[in-house]
ZAMARGU-4260 file (C-alpha; in steps of 0.2 Angstrom, whole numbers, plus 5000, padded with zeros to 4 digits):
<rodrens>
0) 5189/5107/4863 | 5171/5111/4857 | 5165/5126/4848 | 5148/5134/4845 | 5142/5146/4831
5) 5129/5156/4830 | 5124/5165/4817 | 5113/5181/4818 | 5107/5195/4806 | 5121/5206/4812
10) 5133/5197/4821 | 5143/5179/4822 | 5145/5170/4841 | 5157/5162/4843 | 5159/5152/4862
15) 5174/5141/4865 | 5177/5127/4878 | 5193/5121/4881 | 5184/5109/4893 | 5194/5116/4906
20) 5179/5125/4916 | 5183/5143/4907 | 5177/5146/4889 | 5178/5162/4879 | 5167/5172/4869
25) 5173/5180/4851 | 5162/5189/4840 | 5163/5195/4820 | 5151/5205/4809 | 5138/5191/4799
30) 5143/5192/4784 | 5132/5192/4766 | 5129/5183/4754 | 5140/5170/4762 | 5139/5167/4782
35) 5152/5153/4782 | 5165/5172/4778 | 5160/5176/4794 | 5162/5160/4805 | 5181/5159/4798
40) 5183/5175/4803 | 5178/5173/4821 | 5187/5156/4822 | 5203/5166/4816 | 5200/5180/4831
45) 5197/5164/4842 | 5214/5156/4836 | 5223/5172/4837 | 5220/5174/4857 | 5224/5155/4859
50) 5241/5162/4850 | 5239/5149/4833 | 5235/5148/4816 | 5218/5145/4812 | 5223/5125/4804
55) 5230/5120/4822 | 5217/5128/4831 | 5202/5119/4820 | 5214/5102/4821 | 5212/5101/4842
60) 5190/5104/4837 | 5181/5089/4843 | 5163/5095/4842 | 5156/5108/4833 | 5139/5116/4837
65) 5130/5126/4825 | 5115/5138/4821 | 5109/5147/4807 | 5097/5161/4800 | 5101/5152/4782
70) 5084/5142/4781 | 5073/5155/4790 | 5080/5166/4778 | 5078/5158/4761 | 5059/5155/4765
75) 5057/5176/4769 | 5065/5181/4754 | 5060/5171/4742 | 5076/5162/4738 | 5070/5145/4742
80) 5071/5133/4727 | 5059/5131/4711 | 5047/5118/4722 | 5033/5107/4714 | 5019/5099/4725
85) 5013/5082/4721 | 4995/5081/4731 | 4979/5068/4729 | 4966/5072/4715 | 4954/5081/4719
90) 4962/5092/4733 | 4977/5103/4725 | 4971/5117/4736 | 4978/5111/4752 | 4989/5126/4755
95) 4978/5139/4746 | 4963/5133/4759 | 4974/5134/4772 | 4966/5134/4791 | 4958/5151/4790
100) 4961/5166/4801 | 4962/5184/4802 | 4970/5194/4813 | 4960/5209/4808 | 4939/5204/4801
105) 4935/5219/4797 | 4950/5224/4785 | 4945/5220/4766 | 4961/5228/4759 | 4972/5215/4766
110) 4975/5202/4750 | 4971/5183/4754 | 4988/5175/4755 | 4996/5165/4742 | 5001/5146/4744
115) 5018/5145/4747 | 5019/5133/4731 | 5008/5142/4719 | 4996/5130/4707 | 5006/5132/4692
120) 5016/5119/4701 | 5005/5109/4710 | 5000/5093/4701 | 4987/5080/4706 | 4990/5062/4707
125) 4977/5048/4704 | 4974/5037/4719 | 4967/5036/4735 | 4968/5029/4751 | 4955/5029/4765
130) 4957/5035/4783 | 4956/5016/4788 | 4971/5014/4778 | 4962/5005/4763 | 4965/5007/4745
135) 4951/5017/4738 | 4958/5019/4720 | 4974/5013/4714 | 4988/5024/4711 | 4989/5029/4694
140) 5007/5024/4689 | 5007/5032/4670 | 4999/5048/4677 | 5012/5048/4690 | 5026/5048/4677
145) 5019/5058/4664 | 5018/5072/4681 | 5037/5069/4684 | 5040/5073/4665 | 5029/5091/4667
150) 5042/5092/4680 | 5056/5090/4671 | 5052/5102/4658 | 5047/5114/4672 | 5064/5114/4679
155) 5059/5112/4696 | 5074/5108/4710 | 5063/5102/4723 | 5048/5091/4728 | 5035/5089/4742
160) 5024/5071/4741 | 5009/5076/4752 | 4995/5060/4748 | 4980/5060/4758 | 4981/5048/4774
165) 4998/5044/4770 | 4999/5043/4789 | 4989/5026/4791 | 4994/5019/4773 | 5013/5025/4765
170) 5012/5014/4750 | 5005/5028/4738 | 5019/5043/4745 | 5032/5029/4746 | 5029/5022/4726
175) 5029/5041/4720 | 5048/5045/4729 | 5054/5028/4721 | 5047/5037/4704 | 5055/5052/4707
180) 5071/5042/4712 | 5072/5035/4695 | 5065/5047/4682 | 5074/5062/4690 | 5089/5058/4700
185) 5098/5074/4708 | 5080/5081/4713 | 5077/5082/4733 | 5061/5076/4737 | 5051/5076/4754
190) 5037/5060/4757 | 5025/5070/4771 | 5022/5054/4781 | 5041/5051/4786 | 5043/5071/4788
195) 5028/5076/4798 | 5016/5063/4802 | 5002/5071/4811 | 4982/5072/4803 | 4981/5087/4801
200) 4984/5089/4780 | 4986/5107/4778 | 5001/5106/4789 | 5007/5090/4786 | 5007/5097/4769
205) 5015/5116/4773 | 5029/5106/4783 | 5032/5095/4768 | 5030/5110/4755 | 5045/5120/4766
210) 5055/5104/4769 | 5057/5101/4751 | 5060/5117/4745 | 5076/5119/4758 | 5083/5105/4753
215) 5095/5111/4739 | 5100/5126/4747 | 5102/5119/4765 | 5112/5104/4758 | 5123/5114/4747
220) 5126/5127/4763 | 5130/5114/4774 | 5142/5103/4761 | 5151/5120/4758 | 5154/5121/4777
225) 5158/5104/4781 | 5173/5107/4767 | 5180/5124/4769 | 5181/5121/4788 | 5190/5104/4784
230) 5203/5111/4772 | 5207/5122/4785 | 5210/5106/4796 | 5194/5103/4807 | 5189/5084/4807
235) 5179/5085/4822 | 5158/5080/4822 | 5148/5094/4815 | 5131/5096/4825 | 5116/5107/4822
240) 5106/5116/4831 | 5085/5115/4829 | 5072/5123/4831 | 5064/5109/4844 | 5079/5114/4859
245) 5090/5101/4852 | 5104/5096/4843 | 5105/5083/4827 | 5119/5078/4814 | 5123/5090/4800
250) 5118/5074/4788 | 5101/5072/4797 | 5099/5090/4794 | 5101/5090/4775 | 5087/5076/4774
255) 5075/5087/4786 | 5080/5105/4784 | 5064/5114/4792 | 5074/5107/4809 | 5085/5123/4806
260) 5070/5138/4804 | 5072/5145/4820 | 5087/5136/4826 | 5097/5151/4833 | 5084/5158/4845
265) 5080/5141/4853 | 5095/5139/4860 | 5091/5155/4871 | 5078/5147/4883 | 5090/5130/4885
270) 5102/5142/4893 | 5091/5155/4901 | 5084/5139/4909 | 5101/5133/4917 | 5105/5151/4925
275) 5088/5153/4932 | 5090/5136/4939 | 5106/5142/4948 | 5097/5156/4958 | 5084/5146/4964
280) 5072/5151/4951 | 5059/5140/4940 | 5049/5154/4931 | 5059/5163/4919 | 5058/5178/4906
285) 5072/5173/4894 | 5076/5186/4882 | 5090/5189/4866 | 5092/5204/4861 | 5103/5203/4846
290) 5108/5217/4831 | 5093/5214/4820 | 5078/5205/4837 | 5073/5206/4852 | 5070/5187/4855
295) 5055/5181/4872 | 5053/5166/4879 | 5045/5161/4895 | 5051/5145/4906 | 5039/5138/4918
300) 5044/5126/4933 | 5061/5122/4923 | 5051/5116/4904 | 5055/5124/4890 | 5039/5132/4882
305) 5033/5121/4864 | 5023/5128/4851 | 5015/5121/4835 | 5009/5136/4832 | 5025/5142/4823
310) 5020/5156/4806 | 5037/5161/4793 | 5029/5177/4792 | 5013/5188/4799 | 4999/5177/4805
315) 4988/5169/4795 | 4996/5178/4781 | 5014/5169/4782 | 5014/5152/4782 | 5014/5137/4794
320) 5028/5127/4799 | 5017/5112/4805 | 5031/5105/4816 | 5033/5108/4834 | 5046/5122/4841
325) 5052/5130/4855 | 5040/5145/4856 | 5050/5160/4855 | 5043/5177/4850 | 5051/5188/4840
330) 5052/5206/4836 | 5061/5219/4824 | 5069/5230/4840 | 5089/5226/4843 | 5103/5235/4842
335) 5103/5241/4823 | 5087/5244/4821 | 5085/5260/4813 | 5076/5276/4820 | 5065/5286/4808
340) 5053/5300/4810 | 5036/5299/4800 | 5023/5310/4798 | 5032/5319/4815 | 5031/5302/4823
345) 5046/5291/4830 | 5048/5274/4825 | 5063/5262/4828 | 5062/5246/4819 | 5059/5232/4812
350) 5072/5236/4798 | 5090/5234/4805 | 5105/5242/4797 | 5110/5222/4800 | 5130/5221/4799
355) 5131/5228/4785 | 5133/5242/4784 | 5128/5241/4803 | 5125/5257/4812 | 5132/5273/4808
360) 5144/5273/4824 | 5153/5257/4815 | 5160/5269/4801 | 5155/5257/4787 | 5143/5266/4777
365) 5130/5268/4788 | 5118/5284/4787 | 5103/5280/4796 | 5102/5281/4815 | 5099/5267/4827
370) 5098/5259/4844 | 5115/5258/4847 | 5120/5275/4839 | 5109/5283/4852 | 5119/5271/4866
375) 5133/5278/4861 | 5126/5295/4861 | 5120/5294/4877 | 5137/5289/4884 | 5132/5269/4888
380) 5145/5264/4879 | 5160/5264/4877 | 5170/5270/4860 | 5185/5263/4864 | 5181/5246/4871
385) 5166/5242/4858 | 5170/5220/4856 | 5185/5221/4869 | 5191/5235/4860 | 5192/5227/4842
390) 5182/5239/4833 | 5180/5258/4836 | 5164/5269/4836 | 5161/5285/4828 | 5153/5295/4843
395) 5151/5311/4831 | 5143/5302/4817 | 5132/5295/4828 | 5125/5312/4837 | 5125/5318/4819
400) 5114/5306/4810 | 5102/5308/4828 | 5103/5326/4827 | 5097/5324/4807 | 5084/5312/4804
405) 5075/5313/4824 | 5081/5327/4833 | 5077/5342/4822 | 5061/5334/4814 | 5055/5332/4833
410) 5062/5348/4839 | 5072/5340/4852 | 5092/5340/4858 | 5101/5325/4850 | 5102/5319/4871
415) 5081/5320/4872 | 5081/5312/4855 | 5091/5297/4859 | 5082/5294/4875 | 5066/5294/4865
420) 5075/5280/4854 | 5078/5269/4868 | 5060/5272/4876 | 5052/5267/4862 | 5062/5252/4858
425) 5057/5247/4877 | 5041/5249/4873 | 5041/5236/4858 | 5051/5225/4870 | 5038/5226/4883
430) 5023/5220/4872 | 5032/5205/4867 | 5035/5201/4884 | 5017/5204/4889 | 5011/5194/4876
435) 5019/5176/4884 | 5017/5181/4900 | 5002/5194/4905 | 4991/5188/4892 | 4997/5170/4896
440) 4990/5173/4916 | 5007/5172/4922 | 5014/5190/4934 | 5032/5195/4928 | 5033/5199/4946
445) 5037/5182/4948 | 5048/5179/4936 | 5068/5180/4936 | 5072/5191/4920 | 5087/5184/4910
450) 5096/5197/4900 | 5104/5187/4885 | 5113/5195/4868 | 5124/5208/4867 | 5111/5224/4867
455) 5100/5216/4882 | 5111/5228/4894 | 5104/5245/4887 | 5086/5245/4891 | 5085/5228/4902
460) 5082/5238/4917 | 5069/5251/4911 | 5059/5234/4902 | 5059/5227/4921 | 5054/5242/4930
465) 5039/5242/4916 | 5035/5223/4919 | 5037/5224/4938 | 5049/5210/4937 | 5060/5211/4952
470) 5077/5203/4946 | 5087/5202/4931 | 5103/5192/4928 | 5114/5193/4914 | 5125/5178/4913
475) 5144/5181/4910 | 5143/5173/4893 | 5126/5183/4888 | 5131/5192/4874 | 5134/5175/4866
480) 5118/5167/4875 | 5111/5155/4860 | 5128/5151/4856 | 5132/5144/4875 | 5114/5134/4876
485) 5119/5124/4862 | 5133/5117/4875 | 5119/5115/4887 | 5107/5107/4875 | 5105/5090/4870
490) 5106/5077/4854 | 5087/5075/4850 | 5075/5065/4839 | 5057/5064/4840 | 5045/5051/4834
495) 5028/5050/4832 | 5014/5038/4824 | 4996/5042/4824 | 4984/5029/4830 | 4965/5035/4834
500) 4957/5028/4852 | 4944/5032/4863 | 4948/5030/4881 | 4933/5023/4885 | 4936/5009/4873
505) 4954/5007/4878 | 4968/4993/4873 | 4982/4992/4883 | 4990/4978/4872 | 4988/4991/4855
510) 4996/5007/4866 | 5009/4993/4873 | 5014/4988/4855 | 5015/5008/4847 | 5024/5012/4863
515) 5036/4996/4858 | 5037/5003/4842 | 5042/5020/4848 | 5055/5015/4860 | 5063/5004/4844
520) 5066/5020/4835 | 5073/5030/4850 | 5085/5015/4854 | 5091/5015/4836 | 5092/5033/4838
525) 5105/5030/4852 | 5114/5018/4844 | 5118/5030/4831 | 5123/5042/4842 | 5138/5032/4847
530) 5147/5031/4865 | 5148/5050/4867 | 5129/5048/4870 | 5124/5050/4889 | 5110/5051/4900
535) 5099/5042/4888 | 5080/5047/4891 | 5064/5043/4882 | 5049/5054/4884 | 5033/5050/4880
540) 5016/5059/4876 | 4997/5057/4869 | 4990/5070/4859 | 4974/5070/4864 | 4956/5079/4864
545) 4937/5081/4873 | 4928/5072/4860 | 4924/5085/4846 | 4936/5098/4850 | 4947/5103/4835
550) 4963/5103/4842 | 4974/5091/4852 | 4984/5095/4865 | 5001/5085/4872 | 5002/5075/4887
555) 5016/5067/4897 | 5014/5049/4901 | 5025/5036/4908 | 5027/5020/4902 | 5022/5008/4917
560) 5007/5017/4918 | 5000/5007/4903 | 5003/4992/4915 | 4990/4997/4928 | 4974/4990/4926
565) 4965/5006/4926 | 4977/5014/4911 | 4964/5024/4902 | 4958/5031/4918 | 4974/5039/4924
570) 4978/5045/4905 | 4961/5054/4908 | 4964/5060/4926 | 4983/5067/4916 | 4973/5075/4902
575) 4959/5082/4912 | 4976/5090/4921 | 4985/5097/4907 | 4969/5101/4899 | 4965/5114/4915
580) 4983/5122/4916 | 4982/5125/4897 | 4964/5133/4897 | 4961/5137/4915 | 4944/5122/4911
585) 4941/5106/4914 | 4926/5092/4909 | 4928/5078/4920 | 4915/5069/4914 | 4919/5070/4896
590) 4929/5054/4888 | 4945/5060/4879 | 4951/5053/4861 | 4969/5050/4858 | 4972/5055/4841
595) 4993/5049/4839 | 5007/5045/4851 | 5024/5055/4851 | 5041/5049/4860 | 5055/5061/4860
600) 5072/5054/4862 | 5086/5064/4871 | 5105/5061/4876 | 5118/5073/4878 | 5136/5075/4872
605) 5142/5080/4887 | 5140/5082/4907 | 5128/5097/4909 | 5140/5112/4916 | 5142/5129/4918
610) 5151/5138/4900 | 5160/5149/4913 | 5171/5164/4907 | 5187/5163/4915 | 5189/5178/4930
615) 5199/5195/4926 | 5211/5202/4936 | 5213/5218/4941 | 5206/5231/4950 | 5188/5234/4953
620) 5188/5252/4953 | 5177/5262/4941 | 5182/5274/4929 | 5169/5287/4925 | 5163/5297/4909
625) 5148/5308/4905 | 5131/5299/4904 | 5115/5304/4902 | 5100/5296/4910 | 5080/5303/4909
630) 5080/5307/4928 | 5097/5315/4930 | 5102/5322/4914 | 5121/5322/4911 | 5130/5318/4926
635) 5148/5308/4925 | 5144/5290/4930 | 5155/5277/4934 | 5159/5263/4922 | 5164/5245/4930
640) 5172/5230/4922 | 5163/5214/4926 | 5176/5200/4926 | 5185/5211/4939 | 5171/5219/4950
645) 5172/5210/4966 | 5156/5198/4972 | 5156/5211/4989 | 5155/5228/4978 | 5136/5234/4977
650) 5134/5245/4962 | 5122/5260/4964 | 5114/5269/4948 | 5117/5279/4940 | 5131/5268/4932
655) 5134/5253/4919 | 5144/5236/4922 | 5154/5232/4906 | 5161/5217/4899 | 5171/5214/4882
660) 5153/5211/4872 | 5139/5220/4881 | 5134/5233/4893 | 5122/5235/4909 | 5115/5251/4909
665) 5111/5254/4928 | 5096/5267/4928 | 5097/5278/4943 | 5088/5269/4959 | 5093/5251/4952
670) 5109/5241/4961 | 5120/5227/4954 | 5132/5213/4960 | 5142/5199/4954 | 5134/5183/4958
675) 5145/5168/4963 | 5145/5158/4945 | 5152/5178/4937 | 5137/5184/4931 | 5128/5201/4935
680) 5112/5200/4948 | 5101/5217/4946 | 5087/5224/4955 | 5081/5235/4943 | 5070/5249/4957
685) 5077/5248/4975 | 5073/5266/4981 | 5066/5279/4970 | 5073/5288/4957 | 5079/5305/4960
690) 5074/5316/4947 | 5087/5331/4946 | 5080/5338/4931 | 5067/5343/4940 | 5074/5350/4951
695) 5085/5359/4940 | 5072/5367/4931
</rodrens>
């Protein structure tokens, strides 16, 4: 049996597969200060259907996936540990300098950002080595430990290494962490070079910084996991999900926390990519949309989308991983976030009621209304049947918090006000969409929409009428999406070395021997992984550039090509290539310089498959309830159940398609049916939308 966790701002996933071909789904509020409260007490939901005690059911637990807000969160609110940065002298100001940038010129009220490892604990270290790797100055060895004893008085709990070229020449960054090792044992440190080695120093050393300062709180989350989850009998293999789409061992995590920002949303896109794939599709509009975000990616011909260009925080004024991620895009619009009228205008998020207290209809304290308050005002969902029927909503609460703090300011019924709710948290959803698809040159016309996370349902279909998208699927286990593509994902590890050439003055025999190198790792890397590891795969990339450009970009290589005679010809044809999809350019008479080389090894767990819910029983028959809808008004609309509706049954809206964990809200005009693997295909405009109120009036 395999389980995976995800844990989000509001609520815990939980997905379960009995290998069997059927998993289940189980959800519980996130809880705070401690998450690892809420993953016992989905487990315990999940052992009280299978009909046991939460110690047998962890027992038959072979694998366990997990993903986290922990890390992402520390770094946001400040709760990262006491971190001191060791750096050469002479250039203590790496992460004040920064790489520049403003998203607004012109606006001289907003403050220049501060390092996020301020200069009372930055310390320069004598020494220098060159960017041929030669020793320019000698490390200073007394300086060094008289550093580690301003440490030691300054009580720090962490430290990042960042030497300049440590990427050519470790022996500086690699005598420091044998220092640190003996004058302060207990301290987590974090040498750049073996964390991040890429040329660029201001995010070699950001990564490094951010690394570092996770260490003790990561390490101690993850102990405390691994331990409350085995005392209640789990001795099963503890994986977790990164940032990069992949999957790596809680160990390796505690030595390279960053893996973790971002973990949970990565896993969306893996999955969206699989059940585009089943319908034929290769361009993809993946979206989340969870309690506290409204999560974006965008899969073109079957690749998951990578960034480096990954910011804790605003742009420019947060700060830069420096590692390379999934690109997802993120914005404050879910299901709890909260409605507020200012200065007699509406806004609806970012701030989320979270899970605690959640929104008002949970009747835990709540006061302030939000997305899914005006749901439930609306009549989308249903009171009774909220998660299967586990929790009740307050329906009257809700229209009264709507009526108090939008309604009445606005001068609109509590209906009008909670329709304006949902518009404008549509609206927020669409600009995120437009910005990794419009603005990216790709028509959402010609994508295949992927409604993923428990709150996708309520204004999926108004988002696609807006994009023009023609299809939406909602997979059966989309409320849960992140948490079922960390099935679907794979065990990954990525190396890298950098190694300057010019393909004009190309050696075959030094890219054979880096390559060598590479593969060496990535065999290792197996090796480690045991015999569960299958479908070994290595792949391998240049980061590369037109001479003087600033930045590199990735390409794909594959190994024999470095045993063709004209090698550095065809790596030119490949970057001239990539170089045009990127930027819609190309110099083909321009040579190209290879500034490192990347290998990134991958192996799954298992055989890729469908996390299938099993099928209801039951009729298919709809039972109806008062809804109201902007073209209709209130009308009584018919309410199906998913895992029963049968694949020949067309639904016509105005109606919505219901599982345990989410709703579809069918906007007049659109139609629905079951696909074939149990999922919900839409068509969000198939004739126009009758507008009654109109009529009315």
């Amino acid at each position: 049996m395999r389980l995976s966790i995800d844990v989000g701002g509001t609520f815990t996933d939980l997905v379960v597969d009995r290998s069997t071909g059927a998993a289940e789904i189980f959800k519980a509020p996130t809880t705070y200060p401690d998450p690892i409260d809420g993953i016992i007490a989905a487990v315990a939901l999940a052992a009280e259907a299978q009909g046991a005690g939460v110690e047998a059911f962890l027992g038959g637990v072979e694998v366990l996936f997990h993903s986290t807000t922990r890390a992402i969160n520390a770094v946001i609110t400040g709760q990262a540990a006491r971190t001191a940065l060791l750096a050469t002298e002479g250039h203590p100001d790496i992460l004040l300098i920064r790489e520049g940038g403003r998203t607004d010129p012109f606006n001289y009220r907003i403050g220049y950002p501060a390092p996020y490892i301020p200069r009372a604990l930055t310390f320069e270290i004598p020494g220098r080595i060159l960017a041929d790797a030669r020793e320019h100055a000698e490390l200073d060895e007394t300086a060094v430990l008289a550093v580690i004893e301003r440490l030691r008085e300054e009580k720090v709990e962490a430290v990042a290494v960042s030497l300049l070229w440590s990427i050519v020449n470790p022996a500086h960054e690699l005598r420091v962490g044998e220092l640190l090792s003996e004058r302060l044992p207990g301290i987590p440190f974090t040498l750049a070079h073996r964390l991040n080695p890429t040329v660029r120093e201001y995010r070699r050393t950001s990564s490094c910084a951010i690394d570092a300062s996770l260490k003790p709180i990561m390490s101690a989350y993850l102990r405390a996991l691994k331990q409350r989850l085995g005392k209640r009998g789990m001795a099963g293999q503890i994986f977790a999900v990164t940032s990069q789409g992949g999957l790596v061992d809680v160990e390796e995590l505690a030595e390279r926390p960053i893996l973790a920002l971002n973990s949970g949303p990565s896993m969306a896109p893996v999955a969206g990519r699989y059940f585009a794939a089943l319908e034929g599709a290769t361009t993809a509009i993946v979206t989340d949309a969870g309690g506290t975000t409204y999560d974006v990616s965008l899969v073109r011909d079957g690749t998951l989308p990578r960034t480096r260009e990954t910011w804790l925080g605003p742009i420019y004024q947060g700060h830069l991983t420096g590692f390379p991620s999934v690109d997802v895009k993120s914005v404050g619009a879910g299901g709890g976030s909260i409605a507020i009228v200012e200065g007699g205008l509406l806004r609806v998020g970012p701030e989320s009621a979270r899970s605690d207290p959640g929104p008002v209809c949970y009747g835990r304290g709540g006061t302030r209304p939000t997305v899914t308050d005006a749901a439930v005002a609306l009549g989308y969902i249903d009171p009774a049947f909220f998660l299967g029927g586990q929790m009740g909503l307050a329906v009257d609460a809700a229209r009264s918090a709507i009526e108090r703090d939008v309604a009445t300011p606005l001068g609109l019924s509590v209906e009008d006000a909670a329709l304006a709710i949902v518009d404008l948290a549509t609206e927020s959803m669409v600009h995120a969409i437009e910005d990794i698809t419009v603005k990216q040159g790709v028509d959402p016309e010609d994508a295949v929409m992927i409604g993923g996370g428990g709150a996708a349902g309520i204004n999926a279909v108004l988002i696609a009428r807006r994009l023009g998208c023609r299809s939406i699927i909602f997979p059966d286990v989309g409320a849960a999406l992140s948490a079922a593509g960390a099935m679907m994902s794979e065990l990954t590890s990525e190396f890298s070395q950098v190694a300057f050439m010019k393909t004009g003055t190309f050696d075959a025999e030094v890219a054979k021997a880096i390559v060598a190198g590479l593969n060496g790792r990535a065999e290792a890397f197996f090796a480690s992984a045991g015999e569960r590891a299958r479908e070994r795969q290595v792949d391998l990339a240049i980061e590369a550039r037109y001479p003087s450009q600033v930045w590199e970009i990735d390409v794909a290589f594959d190994e024999a090509l470095l045993e063709a005679p004209d090698a550095a010809a065809r790596l030119v044809v490949a970057f001239h290539a990539r170089h045009e999809e990127l930027f819609g350019f190309r110099d083909d008479g321009d040579d190209v310089e290879i500034m490192g080389w990347r290998a990134l090894a991958r192996c799954r767990l298992a055989d890729e498959g469908a996390i299938r819910l099993p099928a209801g029983q039951g009729s298919d028959g709809a039972a109806s309830r008062p809804m109201t809808f902007r073209e209709t008004g209130r009308v009584d609309a018919p309410a199906y159940r998913l895992e029963t509706l049968d694949r020949a049954t067309t639904v016509l809206g105005p109606a919505v398609v219901e599982s345990n964990f989410t709703t579809v809200v069918l906007a007049p005009g659109s139609r629905a049916r079951k696909t074939a693997d149990g999922g919900l295909m839409v068509e969000p405009l198939v004739q126009p939308a009758v507008r009654l109120r109109e009529f009315a009036a």
